[in-house]
C-alpha positions as CSV (number, residue, x, y, z in Angstrom):
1,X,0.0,0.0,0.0
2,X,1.5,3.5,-0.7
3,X,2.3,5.7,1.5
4,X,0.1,9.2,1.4
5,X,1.6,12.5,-0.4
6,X,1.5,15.6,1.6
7,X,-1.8,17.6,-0.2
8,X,0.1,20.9,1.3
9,X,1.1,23.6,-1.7
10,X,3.2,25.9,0.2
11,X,3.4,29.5,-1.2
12,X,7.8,29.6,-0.3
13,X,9.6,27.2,0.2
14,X,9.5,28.8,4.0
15,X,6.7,26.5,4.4
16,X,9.1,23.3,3.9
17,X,11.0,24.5,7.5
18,X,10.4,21.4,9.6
19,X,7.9,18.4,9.9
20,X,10.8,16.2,9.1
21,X,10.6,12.8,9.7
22,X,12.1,10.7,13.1
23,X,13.3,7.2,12.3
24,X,13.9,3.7,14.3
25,X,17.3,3.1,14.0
26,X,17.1,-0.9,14.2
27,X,20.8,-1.8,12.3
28,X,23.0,0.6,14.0
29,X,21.7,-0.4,17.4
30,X,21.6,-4.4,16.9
31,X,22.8,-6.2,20.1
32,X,22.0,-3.5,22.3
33,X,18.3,-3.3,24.5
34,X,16.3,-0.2,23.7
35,X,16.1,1.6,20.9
36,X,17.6,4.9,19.2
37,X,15.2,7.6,17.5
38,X,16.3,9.8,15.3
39,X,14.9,13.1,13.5
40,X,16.1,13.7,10.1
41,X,16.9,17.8,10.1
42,X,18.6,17.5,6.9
43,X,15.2,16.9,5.0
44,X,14.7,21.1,5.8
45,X,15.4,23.1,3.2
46,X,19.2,24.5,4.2
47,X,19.7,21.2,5.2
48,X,20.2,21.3,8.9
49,X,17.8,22.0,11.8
50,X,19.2,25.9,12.2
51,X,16.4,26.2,9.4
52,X,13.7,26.6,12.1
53,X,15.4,29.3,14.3
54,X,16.5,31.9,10.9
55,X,12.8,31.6,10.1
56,X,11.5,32.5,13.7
57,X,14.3,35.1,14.7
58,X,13.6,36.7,11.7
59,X,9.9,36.6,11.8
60,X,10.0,37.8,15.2
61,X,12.0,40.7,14.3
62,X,10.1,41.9,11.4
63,X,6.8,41.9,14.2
64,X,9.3,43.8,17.2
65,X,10.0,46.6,14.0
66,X,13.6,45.5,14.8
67,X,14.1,44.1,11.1
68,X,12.5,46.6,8.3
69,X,12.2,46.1,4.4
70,X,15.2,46.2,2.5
71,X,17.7,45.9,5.9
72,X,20.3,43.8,6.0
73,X,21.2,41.1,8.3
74,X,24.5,39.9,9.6
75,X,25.1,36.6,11.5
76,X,28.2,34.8,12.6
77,X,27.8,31.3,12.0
78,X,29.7,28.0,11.6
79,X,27.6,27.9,8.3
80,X,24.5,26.0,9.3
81,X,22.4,28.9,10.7
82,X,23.9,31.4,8.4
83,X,22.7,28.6,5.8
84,X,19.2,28.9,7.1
85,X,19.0,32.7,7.5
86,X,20.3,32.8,3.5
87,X,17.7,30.9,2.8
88,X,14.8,33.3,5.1
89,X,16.8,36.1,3.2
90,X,16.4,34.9,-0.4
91,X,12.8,34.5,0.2
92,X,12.2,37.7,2.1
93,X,14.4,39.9,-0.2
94,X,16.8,40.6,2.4
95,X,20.6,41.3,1.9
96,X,22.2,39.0,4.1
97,X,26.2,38.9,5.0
98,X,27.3,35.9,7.0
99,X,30.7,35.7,9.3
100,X,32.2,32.9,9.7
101,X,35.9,31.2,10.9
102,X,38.1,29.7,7.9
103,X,38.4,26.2,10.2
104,X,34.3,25.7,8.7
105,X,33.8,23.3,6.5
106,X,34.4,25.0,2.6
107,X,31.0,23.0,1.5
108,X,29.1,25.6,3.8
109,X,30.8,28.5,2.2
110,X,29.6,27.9,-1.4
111,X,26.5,27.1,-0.2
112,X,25.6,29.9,1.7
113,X,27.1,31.7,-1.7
114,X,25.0,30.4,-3.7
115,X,21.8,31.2,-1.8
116,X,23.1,34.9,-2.3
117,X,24.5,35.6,1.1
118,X,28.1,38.0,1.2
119,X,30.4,35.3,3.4
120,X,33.7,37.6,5.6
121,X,35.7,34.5,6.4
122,X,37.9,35.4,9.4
123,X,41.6,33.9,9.7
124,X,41.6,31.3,12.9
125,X,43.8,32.1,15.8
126,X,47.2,31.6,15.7
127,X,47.8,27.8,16.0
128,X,44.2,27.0,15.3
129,X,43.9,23.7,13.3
130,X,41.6,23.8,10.2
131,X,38.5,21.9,10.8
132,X,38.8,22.4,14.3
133,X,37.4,25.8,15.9
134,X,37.6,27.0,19.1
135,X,35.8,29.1,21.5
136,X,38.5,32.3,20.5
137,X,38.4,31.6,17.1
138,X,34.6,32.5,17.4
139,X,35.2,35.3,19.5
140,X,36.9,36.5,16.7
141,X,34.3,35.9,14.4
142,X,32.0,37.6,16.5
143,X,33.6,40.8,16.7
144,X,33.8,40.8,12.9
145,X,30.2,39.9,13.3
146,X,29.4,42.6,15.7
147,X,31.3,45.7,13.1
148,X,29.4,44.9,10.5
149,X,26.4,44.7,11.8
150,X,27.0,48.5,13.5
151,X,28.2,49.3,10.1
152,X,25.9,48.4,8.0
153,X,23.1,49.5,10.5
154,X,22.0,45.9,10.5
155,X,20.0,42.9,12.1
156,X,22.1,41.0,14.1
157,X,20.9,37.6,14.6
158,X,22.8,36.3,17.7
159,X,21.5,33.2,17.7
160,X,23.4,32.4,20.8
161,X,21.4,34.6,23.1
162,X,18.1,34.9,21.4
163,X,15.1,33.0,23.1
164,X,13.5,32.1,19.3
165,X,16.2,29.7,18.9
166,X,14.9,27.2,21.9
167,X,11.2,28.6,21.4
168,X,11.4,27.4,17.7
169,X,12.3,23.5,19.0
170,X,9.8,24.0,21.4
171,X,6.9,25.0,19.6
172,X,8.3,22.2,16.3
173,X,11.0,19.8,16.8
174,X,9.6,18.9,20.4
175,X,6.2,19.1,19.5
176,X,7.2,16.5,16.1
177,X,8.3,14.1,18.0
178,X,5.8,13.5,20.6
179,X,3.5,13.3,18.2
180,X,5.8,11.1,16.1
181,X,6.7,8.9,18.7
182,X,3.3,8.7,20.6
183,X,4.9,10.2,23.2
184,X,7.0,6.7,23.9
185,X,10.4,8.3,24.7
186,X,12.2,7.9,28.0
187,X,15.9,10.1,26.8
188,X,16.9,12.9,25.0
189,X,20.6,13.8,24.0
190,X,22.0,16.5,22.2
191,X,25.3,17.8,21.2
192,X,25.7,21.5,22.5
193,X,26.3,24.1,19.6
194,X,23.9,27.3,21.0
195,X,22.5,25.0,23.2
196,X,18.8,26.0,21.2
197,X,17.5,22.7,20.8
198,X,18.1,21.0,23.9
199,X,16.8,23.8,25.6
200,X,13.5,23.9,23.4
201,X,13.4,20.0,23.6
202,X,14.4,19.9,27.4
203,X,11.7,22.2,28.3
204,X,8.8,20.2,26.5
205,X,9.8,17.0,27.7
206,X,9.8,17.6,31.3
207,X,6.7,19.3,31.3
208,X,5.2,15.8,29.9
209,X,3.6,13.6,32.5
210,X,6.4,10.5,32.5
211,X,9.7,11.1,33.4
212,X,12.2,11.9,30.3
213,X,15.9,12.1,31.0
214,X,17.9,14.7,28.9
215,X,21.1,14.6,28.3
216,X,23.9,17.2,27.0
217,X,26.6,16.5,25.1
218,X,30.2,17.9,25.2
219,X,33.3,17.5,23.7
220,X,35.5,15.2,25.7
221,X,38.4,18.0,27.5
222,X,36.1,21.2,26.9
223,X,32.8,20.3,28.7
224,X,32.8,23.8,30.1
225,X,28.7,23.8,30.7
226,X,29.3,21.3,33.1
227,X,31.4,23.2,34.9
228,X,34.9,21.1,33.9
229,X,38.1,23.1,33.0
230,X,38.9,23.1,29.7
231,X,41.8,20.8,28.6
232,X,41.5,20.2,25.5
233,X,39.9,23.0,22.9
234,X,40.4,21.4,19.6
235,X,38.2,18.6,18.1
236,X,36.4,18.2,15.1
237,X,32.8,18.4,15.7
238,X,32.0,20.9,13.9
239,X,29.0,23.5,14.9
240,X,29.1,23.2,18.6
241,X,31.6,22.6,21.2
242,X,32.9,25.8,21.4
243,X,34.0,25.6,25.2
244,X,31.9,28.9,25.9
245,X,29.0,29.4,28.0
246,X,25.3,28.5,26.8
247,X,22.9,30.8,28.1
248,X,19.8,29.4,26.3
249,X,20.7,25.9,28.4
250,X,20.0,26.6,32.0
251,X,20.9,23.8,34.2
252,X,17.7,22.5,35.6
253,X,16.6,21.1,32.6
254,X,19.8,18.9,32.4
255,X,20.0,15.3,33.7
256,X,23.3,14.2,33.2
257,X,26.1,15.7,30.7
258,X,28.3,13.4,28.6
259,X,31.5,13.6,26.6
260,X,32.0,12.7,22.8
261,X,35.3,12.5,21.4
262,X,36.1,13.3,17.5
263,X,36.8,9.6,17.2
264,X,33.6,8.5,18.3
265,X,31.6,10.9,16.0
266,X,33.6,10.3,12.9
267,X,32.8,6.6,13.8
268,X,29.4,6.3,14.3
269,X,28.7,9.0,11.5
270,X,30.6,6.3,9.3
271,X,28.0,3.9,10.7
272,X,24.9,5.7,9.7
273,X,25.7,6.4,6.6
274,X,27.0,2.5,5.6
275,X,24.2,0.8,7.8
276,X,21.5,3.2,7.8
277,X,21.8,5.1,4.5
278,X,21.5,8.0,7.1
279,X,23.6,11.0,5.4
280,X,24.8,12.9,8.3
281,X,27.7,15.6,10.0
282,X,29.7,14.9,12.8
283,X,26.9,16.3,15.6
284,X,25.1,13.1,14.5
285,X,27.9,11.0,15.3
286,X,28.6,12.7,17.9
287,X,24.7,12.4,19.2
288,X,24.2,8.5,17.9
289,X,27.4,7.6,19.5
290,X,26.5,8.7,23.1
291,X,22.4,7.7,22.6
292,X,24.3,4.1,22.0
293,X,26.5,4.4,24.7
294,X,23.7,5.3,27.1
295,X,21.7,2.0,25.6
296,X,24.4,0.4,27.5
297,X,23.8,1.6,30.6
298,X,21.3,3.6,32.5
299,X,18.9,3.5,29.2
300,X,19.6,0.0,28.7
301,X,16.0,-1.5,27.2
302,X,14.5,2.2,27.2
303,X,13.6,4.5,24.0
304,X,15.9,7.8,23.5
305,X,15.5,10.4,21.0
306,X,18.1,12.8,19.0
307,X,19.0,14.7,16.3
308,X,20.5,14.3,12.8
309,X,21.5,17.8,12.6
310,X,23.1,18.4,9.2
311,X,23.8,16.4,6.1
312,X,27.2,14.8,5.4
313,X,27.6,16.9,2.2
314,X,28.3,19.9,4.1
315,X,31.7,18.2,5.0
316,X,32.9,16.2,2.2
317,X,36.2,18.4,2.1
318,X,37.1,17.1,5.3
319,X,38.6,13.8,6.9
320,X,34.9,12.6,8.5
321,X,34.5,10.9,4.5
322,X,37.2,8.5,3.6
């Protein structure tokens, strides 16, 4: 029997943000008791789940008067928000200028290009490793980020700080997969990039009736939400893991942090793609390889939820594709 075909016409291609689908992972997990859900946020338009929080933060703007017609608007990003908010821009006619550090993935670049964006690509820190960027190589960024946007008389985005970032996972990627799921989820991990949609997610879960552990994820040596000292900076989990405080992620809403390392993520990203035919970056290794881990333990036999964040072809220039 077929499956049915979504009777929506949407009137942009706005209207494809979201309603991705969440999938049993049943090869990837074989051997283990429980299972691991996944959501599929490279089925959104800009390919990653940053989608949903361009299209509210800039919504929101337009209704606060902050954003008028014909203003442009200036991000720094690692490239998947800034993907999301060219994409917002190309439909809503506004000039858009994204920042972002050289140790990004060059895939993210050309793509943000393409949609029309101007990409300022700032030179790493002395010493910094390409494909690895740390908290003061975005510090950098941001300052770039910061002069244009006084320059220019722009919209800043600063997705780090704005409550639309969690509010959008809230109000859709929570809300998805409740509805996907039945509501039969006992976890929730998430690697930490703003901290946006484990915050959103967080939030919704534990205001459900059952119990619903979350779980952060951090790159092994610069877990700095948790409170460790930083030891090691550099890794290669691109989009997150910037050893920086989160102040969408408050505390309460955390059950247990964990630790990935590059190693594991590049692994188990290999995994999804071979086993799976699941497509994704390193945040979905990095997320798959702790929901795994936690299968093994205190989740053993239980049901956990997380996030394919991005697509794999944002990073074929670098070492995560043999």
């Amino acid at each position: 029997m077929g499956k049915s075909v979504d009777q929506r016409l949407y009137s942009s291609v706005l209207g494809a943000i979201g309603h991705t689908p969440l999938v049993d992972l049943r090869r990837v997990v074989e051997g283990r008791e429980g299972r691991i859900l996944v959501k599929l946020e490279y089925l959104s338009p800009g390919h990653s789940k940053k989608d949903r929080i361009a299209l509210a933060i800039i919504e929101a703007a337009e209704e606060r008067g902050e954003l008028t017609e014909g203003q442009t608007v200036v991000e720094m990003t690692s490239g998947n928000t800034g993907t999301g908010v060219a994409v917002v821009c190309a439909v809503k006619k506004y000039p858009f200028v994204a920042v972002m550090s050289e140790g990004n993935s060059t895939e993210r670049v050309k793509m943000m290009r393409a949609l029309g964006a101007e990409v300022e690509v700032v030179p790493q820190q002395s010493g910094g490793a390409r494909g690895c960027v740390r908290g003061e190589d975005l510090a950098r960024v941001e300052l770039v980020a910061r002069k244009i946007s006084e320059q220019r008389g722009a919209f800043l985005v600063d997705q780090f700080v704005r409550q639309e970032n969690a509010d959008a996972h809230a109000e859709g990627t929570a809300r998805e997969i409740l509805v996907q799921s039945g509501g039969d989820i006992d976890g929730f991990c998430e690697f930490l990039g703003t901290g946006g949609t484990f915050a959103g997610c967080a939030r919704v879960f534990k205001a459900q009736g059952r119990m619903v552990r979350t779980y952060a994820i951090e790159p092994a040596g610069a877990s700095v939400v948790a409170g460790d000292a930083v030891r090691c900076s550099e890794h290669p989990i691109q989009g997150g893991g910037y050893a920086r405080a989160l102040p969408l992620v408050q505390k309460q809403w955390v059950d247990s942090f964990e630790t990935v390392t590059g190693e594991e993520a590049i692994t188990w990203a290999r995994r999804l793609a071979r086993e799976e035919g699941i497509f994704g970056g390193f945040s979905a290794g990095a997320n798959v390889a702790v929901a795994a881990r936690l299968l093994e333990g205190e989740m053993k036999g239980q049901t956990i939820v997380t996030m394919i964040c991005d697509s794999g072809l944002k990073y074929l220039s670098t070492d995560l594709w043999e």
